[in-house]
LOGUMI-325411 format. One line per 3 residues: number of its first residue (from 0); their letters; for each residue x negated, y, z of C-alpha. Coordinates in nm, 4 decimals. Layout:
<nodes>
NUM = A = X/Y/Z ~ ...
</nodes>
This chain:
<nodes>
0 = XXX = 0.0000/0.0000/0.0000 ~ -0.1575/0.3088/-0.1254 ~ -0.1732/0.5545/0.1946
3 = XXX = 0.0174/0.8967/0.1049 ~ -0.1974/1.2479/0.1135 ~ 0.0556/1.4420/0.2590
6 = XXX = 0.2156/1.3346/0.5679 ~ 0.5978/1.4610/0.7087 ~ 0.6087/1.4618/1.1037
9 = XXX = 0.8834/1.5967/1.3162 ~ 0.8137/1.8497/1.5616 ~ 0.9467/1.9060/1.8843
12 = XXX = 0.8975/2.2355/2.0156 ~ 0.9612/2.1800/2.4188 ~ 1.1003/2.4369/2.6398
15 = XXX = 1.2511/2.5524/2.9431 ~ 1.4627/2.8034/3.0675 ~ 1.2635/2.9589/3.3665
18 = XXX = 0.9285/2.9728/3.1894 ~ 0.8508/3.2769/2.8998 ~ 1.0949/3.0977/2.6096
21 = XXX = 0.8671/3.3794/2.3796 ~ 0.6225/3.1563/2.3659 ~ 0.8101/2.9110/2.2164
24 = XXX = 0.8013/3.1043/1.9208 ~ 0.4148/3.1748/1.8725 ~ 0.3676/2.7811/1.9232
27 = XXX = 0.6437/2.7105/1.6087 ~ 0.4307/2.9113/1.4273 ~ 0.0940/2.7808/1.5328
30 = XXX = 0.1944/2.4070/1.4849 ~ 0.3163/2.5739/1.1349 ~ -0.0151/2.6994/1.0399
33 = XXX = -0.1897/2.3917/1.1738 ~ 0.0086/2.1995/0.9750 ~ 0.0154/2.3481/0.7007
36 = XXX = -0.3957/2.3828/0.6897 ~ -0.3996/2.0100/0.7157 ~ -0.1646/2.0038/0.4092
39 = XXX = 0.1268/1.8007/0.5802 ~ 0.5062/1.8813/0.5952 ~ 0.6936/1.9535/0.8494
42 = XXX = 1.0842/1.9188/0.9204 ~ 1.2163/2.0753/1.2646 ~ 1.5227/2.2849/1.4233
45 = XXX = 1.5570/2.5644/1.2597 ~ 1.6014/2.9222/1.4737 ~ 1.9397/2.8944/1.4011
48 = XXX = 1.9876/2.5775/1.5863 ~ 1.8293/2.6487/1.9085 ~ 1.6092/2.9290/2.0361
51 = XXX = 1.3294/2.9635/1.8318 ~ 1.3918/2.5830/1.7067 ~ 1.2864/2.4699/2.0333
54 = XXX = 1.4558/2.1620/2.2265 ~ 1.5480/2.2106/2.5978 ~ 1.9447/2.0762/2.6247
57 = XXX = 2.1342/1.7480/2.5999 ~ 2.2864/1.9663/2.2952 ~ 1.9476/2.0583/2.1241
60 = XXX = 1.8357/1.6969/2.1359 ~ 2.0796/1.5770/1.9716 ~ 2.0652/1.8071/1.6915
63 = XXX = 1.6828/1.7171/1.6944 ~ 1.7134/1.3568/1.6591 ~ 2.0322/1.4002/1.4209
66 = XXX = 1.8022/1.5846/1.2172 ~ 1.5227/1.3227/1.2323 ~ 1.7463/1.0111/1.1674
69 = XXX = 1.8557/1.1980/0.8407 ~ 1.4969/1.2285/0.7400 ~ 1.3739/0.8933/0.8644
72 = XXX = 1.2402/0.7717/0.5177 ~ 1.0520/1.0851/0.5199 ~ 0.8937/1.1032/0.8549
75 = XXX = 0.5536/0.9728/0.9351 ~ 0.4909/1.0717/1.3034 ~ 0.6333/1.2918/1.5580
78 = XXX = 0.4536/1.5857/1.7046 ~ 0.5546/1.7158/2.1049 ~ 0.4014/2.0241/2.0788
81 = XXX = 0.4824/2.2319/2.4302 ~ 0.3781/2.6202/2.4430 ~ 0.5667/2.5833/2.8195
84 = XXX = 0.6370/2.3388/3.0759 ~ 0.9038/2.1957/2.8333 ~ 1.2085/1.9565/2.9536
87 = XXX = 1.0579/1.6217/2.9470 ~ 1.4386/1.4568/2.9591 ~ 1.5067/1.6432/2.6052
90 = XXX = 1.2033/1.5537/2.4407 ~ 1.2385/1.1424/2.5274 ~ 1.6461/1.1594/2.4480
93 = XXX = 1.5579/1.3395/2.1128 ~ 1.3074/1.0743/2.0394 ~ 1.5120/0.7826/2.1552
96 = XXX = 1.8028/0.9368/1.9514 ~ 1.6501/0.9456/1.6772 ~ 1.5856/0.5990/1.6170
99 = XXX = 1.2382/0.6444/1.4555 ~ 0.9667/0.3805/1.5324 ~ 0.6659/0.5822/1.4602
102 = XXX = 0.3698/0.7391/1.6449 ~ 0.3857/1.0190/1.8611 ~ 0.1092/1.2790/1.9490
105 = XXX = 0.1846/1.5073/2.2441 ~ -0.0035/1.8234/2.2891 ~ 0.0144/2.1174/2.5421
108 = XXX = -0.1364/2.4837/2.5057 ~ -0.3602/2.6082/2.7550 ~ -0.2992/2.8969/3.0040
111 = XXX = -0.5120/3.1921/2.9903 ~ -0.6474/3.2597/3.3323 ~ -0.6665/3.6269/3.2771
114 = XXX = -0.2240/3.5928/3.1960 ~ -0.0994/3.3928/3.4333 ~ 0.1809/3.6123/3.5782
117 = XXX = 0.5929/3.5245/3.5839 ~ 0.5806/3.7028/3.2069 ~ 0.3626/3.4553/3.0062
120 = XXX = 0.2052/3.1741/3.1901 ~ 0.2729/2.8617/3.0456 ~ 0.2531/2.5542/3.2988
123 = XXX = 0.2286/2.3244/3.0247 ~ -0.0610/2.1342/3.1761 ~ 0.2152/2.0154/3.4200
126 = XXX = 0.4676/1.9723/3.1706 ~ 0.2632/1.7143/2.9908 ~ 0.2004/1.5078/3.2513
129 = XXX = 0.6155/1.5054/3.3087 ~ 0.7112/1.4583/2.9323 ~ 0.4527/1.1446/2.9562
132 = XXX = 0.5580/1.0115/3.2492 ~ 0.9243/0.9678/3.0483 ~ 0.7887/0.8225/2.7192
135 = XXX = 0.6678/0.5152/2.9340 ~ 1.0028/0.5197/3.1371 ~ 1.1919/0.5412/2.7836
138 = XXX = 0.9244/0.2754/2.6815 ~ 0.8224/0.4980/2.4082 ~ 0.4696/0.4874/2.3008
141 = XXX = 0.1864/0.7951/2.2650 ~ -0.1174/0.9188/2.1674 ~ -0.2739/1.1796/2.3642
144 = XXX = -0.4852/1.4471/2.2305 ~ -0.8435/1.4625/2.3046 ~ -0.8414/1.7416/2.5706
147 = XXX = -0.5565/1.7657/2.8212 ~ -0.4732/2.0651/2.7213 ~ -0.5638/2.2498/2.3818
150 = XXX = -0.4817/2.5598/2.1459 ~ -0.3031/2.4600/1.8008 ~ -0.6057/2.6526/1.5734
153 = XXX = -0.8938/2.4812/1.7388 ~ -1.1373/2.2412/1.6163 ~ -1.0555/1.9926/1.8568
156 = XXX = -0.6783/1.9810/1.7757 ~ -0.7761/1.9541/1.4183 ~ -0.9831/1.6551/1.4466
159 = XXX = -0.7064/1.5208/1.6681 ~ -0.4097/1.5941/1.3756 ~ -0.6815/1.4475/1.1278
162 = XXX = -0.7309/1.1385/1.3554 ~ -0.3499/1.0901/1.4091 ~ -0.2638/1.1487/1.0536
165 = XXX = -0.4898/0.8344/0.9766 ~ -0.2788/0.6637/1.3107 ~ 0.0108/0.6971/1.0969
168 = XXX = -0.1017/0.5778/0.8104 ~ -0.2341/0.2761/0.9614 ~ 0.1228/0.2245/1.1292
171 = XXX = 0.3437/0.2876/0.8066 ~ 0.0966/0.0609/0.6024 ~ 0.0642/-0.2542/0.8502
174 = XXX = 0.4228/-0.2617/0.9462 ~ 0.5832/-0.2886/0.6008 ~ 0.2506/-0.4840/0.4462
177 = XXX = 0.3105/-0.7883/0.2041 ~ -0.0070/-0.9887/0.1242 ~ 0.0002/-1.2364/-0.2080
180 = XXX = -0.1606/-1.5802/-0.1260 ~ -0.3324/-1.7120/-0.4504 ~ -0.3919/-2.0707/-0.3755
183 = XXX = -0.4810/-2.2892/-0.1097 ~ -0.7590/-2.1820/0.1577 ~ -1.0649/-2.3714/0.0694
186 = XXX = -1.1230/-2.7079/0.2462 ~ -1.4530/-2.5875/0.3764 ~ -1.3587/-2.2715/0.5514
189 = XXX = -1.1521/-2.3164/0.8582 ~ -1.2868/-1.9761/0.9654 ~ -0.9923/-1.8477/0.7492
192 = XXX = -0.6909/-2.0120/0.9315 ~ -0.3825/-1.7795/1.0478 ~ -0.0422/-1.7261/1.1915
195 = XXX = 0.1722/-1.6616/0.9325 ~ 0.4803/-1.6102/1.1797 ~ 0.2470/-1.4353/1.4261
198 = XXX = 0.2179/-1.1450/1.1165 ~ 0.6353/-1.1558/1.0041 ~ 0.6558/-1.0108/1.3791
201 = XXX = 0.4259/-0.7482/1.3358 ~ 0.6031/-0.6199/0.9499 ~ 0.3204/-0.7868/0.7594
204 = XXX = 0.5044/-1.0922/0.5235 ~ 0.2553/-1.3537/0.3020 ~ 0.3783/-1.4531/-0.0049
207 = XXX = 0.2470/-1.7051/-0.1615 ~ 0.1148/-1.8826/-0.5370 ~ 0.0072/-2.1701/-0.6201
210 = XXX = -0.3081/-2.1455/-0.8019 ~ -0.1246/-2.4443/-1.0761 ~ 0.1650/-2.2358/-1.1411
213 = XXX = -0.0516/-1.8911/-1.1667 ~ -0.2675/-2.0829/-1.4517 ~ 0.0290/-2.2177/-1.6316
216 = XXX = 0.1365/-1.8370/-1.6405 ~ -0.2074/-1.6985/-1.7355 ~ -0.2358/-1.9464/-1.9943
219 = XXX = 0.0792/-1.8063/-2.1877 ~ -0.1537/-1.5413/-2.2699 ~ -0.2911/-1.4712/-2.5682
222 = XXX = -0.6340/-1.3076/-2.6699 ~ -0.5100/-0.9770/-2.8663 ~ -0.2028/-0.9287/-2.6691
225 = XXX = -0.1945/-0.5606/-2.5803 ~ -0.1714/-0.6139/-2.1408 ~ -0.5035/-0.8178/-2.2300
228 = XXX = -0.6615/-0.5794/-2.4742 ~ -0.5771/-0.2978/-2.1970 ~ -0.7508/-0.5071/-1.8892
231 = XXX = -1.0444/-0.6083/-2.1297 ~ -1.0827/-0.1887/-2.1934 ~ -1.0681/-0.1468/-1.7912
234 = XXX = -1.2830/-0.3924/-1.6994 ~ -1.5240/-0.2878/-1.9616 ~ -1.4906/0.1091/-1.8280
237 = XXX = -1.5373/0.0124/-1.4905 ~ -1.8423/-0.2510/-1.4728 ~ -2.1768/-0.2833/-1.7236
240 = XXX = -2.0847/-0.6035/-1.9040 ~ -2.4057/-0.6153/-2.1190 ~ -2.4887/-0.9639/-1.9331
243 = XXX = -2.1957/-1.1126/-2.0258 ~ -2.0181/-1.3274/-2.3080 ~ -1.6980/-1.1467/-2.4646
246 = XXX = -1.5233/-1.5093/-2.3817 ~ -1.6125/-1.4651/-2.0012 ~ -1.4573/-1.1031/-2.0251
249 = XXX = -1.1398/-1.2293/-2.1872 ~ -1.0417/-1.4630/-1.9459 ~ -1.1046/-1.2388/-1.6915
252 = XXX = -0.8739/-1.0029/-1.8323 ~ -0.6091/-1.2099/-1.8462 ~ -0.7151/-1.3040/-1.4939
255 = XXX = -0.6198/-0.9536/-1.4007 ~ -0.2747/-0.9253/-1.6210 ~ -0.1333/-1.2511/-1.4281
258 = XXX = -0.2106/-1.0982/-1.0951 ~ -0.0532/-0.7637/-1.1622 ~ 0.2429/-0.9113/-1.3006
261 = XXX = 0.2427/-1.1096/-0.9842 ~ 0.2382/-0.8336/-0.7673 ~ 0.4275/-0.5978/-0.9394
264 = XXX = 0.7248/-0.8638/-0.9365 ~ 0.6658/-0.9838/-0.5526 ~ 0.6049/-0.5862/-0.4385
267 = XXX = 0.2240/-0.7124/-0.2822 ~ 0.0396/-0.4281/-0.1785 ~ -0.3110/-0.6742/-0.1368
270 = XXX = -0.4069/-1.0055/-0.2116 ~ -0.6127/-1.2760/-0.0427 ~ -0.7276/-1.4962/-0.3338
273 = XXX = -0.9181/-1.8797/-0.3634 ~ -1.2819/-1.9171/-0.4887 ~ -1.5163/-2.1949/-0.4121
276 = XXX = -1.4929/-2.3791/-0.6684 ~ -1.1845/-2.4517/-0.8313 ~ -1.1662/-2.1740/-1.0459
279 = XXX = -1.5094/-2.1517/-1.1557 ~ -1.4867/-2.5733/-1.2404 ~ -1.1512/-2.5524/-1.3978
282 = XXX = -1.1271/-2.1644/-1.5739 ~ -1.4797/-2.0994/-1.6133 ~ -1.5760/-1.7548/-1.4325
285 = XXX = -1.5319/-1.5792/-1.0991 ~ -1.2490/-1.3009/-0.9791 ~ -1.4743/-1.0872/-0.8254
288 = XXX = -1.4739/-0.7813/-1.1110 ~ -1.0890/-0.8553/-1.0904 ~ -1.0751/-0.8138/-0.7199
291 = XXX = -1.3149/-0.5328/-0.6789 ~ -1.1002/-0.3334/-0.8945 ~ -0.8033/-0.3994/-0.7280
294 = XXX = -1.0056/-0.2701/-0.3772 ~ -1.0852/0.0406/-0.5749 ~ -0.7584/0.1183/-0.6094
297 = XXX = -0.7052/0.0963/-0.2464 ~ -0.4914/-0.2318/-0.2881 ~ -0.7415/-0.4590/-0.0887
300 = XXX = -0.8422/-0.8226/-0.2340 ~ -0.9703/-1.0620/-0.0103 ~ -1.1711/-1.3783/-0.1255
303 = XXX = -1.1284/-1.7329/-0.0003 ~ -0.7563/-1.6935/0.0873 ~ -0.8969/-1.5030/0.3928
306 = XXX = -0.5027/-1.3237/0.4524 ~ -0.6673/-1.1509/0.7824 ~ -0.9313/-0.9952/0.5964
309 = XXX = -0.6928/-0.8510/0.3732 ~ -0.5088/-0.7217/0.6876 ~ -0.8244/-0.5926/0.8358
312 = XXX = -0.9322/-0.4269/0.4750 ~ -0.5856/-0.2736/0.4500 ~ -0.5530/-0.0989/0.7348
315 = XXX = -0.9185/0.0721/0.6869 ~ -0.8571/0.1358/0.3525 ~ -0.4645/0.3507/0.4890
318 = XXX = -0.6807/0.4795/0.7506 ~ -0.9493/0.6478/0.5428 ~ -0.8002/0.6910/0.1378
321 = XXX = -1.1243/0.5076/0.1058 ~ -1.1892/0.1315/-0.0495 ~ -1.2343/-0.1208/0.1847
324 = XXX = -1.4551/-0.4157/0.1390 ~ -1.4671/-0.7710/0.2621 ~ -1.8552/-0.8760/0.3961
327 = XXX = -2.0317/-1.1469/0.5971 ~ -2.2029/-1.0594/0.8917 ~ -2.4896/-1.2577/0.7253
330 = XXX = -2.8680/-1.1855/0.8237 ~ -3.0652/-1.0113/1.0937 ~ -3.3215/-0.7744/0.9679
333 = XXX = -3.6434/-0.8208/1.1042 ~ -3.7035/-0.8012/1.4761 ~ -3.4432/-0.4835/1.4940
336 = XXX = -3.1921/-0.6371/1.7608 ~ -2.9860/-0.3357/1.6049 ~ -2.9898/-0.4185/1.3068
339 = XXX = -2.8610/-0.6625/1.0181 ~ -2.7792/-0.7198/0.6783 ~ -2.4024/-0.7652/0.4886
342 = XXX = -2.3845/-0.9969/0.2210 ~ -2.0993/-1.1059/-0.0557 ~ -2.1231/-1.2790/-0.3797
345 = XXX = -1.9791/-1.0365/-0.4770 ~ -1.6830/-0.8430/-0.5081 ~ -1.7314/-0.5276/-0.3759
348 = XXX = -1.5435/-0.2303/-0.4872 ~ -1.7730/-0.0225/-0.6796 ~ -1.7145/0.3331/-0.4673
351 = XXX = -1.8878/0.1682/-0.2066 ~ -2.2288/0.0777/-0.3932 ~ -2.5233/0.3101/-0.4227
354 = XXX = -2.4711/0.4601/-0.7731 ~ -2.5788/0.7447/-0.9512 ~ -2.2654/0.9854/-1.0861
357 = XXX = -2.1390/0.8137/-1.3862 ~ -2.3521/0.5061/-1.3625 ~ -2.1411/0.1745/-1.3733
360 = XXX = -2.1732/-0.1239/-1.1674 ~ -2.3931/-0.4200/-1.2823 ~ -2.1816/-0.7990/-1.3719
363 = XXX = -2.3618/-1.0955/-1.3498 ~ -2.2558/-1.4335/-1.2332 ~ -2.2535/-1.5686/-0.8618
366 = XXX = -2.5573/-1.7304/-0.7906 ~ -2.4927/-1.9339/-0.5056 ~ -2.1802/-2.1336/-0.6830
369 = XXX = -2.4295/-2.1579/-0.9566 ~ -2.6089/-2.4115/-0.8402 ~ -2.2839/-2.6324/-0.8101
372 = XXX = -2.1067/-2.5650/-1.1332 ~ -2.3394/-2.4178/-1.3370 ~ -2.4314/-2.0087/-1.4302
375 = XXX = -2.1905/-2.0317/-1.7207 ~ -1.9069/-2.1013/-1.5363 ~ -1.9747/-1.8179/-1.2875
378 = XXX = -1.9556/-1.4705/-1.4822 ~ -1.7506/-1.1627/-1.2987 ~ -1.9575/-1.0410/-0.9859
381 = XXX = -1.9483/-0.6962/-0.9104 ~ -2.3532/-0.6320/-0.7832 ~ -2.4887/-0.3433/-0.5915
384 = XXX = -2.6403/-0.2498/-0.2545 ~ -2.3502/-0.0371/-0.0314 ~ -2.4731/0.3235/0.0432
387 = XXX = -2.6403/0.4646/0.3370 ~ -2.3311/0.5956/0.4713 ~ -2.1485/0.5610/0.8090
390 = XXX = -1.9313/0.2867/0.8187 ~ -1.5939/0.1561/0.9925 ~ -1.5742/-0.2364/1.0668
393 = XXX = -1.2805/-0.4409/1.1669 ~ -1.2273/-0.7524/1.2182 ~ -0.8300/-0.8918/1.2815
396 = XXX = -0.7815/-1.1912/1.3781 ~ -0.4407/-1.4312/1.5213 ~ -0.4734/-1.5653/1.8305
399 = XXX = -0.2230/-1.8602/1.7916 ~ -0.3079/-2.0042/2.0941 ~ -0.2230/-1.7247/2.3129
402 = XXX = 0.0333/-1.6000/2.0515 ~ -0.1220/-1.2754/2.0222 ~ -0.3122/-1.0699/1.7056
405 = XXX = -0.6781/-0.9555/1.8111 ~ -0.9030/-0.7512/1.6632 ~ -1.2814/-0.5427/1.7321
408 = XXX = -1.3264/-0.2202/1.5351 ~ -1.6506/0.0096/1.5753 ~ -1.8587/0.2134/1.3468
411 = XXX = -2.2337/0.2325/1.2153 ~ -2.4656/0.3267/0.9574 ~ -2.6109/0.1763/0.6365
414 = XXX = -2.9480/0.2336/0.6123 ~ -3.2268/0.2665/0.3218 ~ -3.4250/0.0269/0.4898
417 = XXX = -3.6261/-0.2249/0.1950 ~ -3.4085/-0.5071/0.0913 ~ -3.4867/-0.7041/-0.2011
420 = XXX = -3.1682/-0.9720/-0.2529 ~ -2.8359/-1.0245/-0.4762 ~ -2.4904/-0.9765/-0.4965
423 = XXX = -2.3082/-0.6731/-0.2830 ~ -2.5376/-0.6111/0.0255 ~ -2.6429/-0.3436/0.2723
426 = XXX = -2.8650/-0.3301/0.5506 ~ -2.6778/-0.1684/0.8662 ~ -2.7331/-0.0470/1.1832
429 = XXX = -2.4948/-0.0915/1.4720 ~ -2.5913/0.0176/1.8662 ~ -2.6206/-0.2721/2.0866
432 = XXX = -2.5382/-0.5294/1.7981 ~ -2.6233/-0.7845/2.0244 ~ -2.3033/-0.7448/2.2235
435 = XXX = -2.1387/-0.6985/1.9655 ~ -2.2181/-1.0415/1.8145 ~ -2.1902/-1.1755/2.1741
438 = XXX = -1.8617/-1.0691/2.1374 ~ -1.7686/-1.2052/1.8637 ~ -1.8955/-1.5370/1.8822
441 = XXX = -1.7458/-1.6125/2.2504 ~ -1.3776/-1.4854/2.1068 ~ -1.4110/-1.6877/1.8353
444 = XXX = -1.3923/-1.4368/1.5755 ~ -1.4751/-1.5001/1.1812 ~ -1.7985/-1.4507/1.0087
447 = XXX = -1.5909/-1.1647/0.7322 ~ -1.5587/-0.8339/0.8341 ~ -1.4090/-0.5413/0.6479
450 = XXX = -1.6188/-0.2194/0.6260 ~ -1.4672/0.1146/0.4972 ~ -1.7404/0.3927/0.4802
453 = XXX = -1.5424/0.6277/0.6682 ~ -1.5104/0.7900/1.1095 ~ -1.1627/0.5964/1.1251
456 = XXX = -1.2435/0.3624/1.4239 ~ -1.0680/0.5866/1.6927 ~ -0.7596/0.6032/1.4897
459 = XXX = -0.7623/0.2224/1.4000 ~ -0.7831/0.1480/1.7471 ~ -0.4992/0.3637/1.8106
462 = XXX = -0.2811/0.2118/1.5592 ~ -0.3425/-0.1522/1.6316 ~ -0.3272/-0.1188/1.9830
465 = XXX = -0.0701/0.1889/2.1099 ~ 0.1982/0.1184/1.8323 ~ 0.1530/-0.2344/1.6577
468 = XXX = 0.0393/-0.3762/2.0276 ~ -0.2333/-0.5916/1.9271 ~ -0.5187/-0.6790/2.1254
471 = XXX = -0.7858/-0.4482/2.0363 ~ -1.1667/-0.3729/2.1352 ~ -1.3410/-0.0991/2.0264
474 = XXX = -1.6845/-0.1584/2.0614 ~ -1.8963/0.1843/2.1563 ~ -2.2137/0.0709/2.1906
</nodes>
């Protein structure tokens, strides 16, 4: 699902009575501009509804949350903005009300100490506490913003919109996801096991193709049929296929037309897709380009039927508008206890490799199959070593035993260090890797990992744990 650029949220403007209601209408036009600078939409009372649009009585909240339910499909997140103590009872009804399931960020604007008289001080760093304290009695849940209390115009409060923008994203993306399931997981790689039913009650649905049936489709394909002539073009446009036989590029091509088909008539917003080996023995080259592609586009393709990579690949990808891509934790690097190397065959999306402006991707075939079935039978990676960027990793997994999703998320940096190797790979840098392997290992976690070369960690964390209420650690360092 391709996360949107602008976002709508709903603003509550709390009030009450006894404190300055004036400053109810400096903070409507503050969260205005705030919004507005951030390039998001937002729908509210209106001044003719309630004093200065604000929300204070039984009345006013349901107007508010009238208003809301009628823009429900449009609404991404709410926003409790409170230039005064606000009435926490009208702020929870309104939300409650309303009906919408989506996150909510409450702020509060500071007092000046040198105005702090009956005329204009605010009490809002009480109020917040209150207006919390009846979200978790109306079970509703929050995110907080980074100081307790903070202006609407400063930095901080626009890292915190930026970081609960991406929240929302997350939320909207996960909760309505539907993954396509191209063939069986391979035999070898129990590491990819899930709970289907575990994801239905979380939003996310699998559906799911046989890799017989998607064949028999492909193969009703011919060569100069124009979907095919169009995919050959893209593929062409988007990786250097000097390396590789027009044949290979053909059936690839189709490769491509059957899947989108596919997911255009099943409404899949990623894919998890087999490898190793059937459809290198039986159809004579890789998915990788195919895949990568797809990632580009933000609609995440995970290999080896891994569905939870797809998940975890997803989720950065809504977070960020960046590709995500699907790694092993594969090598250390040296002696550095901090650092390591990621490693796939591969089928990297090509925003995420170390290119000069213009300069295309390199396909070649996948050398480690290769020794199996042959290099001819192996054409379509995508190679390249990932930039020396900071980086987002996540990792979600289904805890079947303990009916429960889990996931880790934390950030890094890909380095220049030397690395001589093939297929996608970067050498990274992560503080205190070692506990973060530790941690892995003893929970039981997978060897993939999705990377996203973005900051989104914080609001990952918030999305998987506050609203989707998964088990999540974020590992600092």
């Amino acid at each position: 699902m391709k996360p949107k650029d602008q976002l709508t949220f709903g603003i509550i403007i709390g009030n009450r009575g006894f404190f300055p209601t004036a400053l109810c209408e400096s903070g409507r036009a503050a969260i205005l501009a705030a919004l507005e600078k951030a390039g998001h939409q937002a729908v509210l009372l209106s001044v003719a509804d309630s004093t200065h649009g604000s929300v204070e009585s039984l009345d006013e909240a349901r107007k508010c949350a009238d208003l809301f339910d009628a823009h429900r499909h449009d609404i991404d997140g709410i926003i409790v903005t409170l230039p005064n103590f606000g009435d926490e009872r009208a702020i929870a009804n309104a939300i409650r009300w309303s009906g919408l399931k989506v996150p909510v960020l409450v702020q509060a604007t500071p007092d000046d100490p040198k105005s702090m008289t009956i005329a204009n001080r605010r009490d809002s760093f009480c109020g917040k506490m209150s207006a919390c304290n009846n979200l978790r009695q109306y079970d509703i849940p929050f995110t907080l913003t980074t100081l307790h209390t903070d202006s609407l115009d400063s930095p901080t409060f626009e890292r915190d919109l930026k970081n609960f923008a991406a929240t929302c994203r997350v939320v909207s993306a996960l909760c309505n996801l539907r993954i396509g399931a191209l063939g069986a997981r391979p035999a070898a790689f129990n590491t990819v096991r899930y709970s289907e039913k575990l994801l239905e009650e979380s939003g996310i649905s699998i559906e799911t193709l046989d890799l017989y049936e998607f064949f028999g489709r492909l193969q009703k394909l011919g060569d100069a049929d124009p979907p095919v002539l169009e995919k050959l073009a893209e593929i062409k446009d988007y990786a250097n296929t000097r390396a590789v036989k027009e044949e290979y590029l053909l059936r690839m091509a189709k490769f491509g037309v059957t899947v989108d088909q596919w997911m255009k008539e099943c409404a899949l917003d990623a894919t998890a897709i087999q490898c190793w080996t059937a459809m290198e023995e039986f159809f004579g080259v890789v998915p990788c380009t195919c895949m990568s592609m797809m990632s580009n586009k933000l609609l995440a393709s995970a290999c080896e039927v891994d569905i939870m990579g797809a998940v975890s690949m997803a989720a950065l990808a809504a977070a960020s508008h960046r590709p995500s891509a699907l790694v092993d934790w594969n090598n250390n690097y040296g002696g550095d206890p901090d650092k390591g190397v990621v490693f796939h065959c591969s089928n990297l999306p090509k925003d995420v490799f170390n290119t000069a402006p213009g300069e295309k991707p390199e396909m070649d075939y996948q050398a480690i199959i290769a020794g199996t079935v042959g290099a001819e039978n192996t054409y379509g990676t995508v190679q390249g070593r990932i930039k020396a960027d900071p980086f987002t990793y996540l990792r979600v997994s289904t805890g079947d035993q303990l009916g429960m999703i889990r996931a880790y998320v934390g950030s890094g940096n890909f380095t220049t260090d030397p690395l001589e190797t093939f297929g996608g790979f970067g050498v990274f840098e992560v503080t205190n890797l070692q506990g973060l392997l530790h941690f892995i290992c003893k929970n039981g976690f997978e060897h993939h990992v999705a990377i996203n070369l973005s900051h989104s960690a914080a609001a990952v964390e918030e999305a998987l744990s506050t609203y989707l209420n998964w088990d999540v650690y974020h590992h600092n360092g």
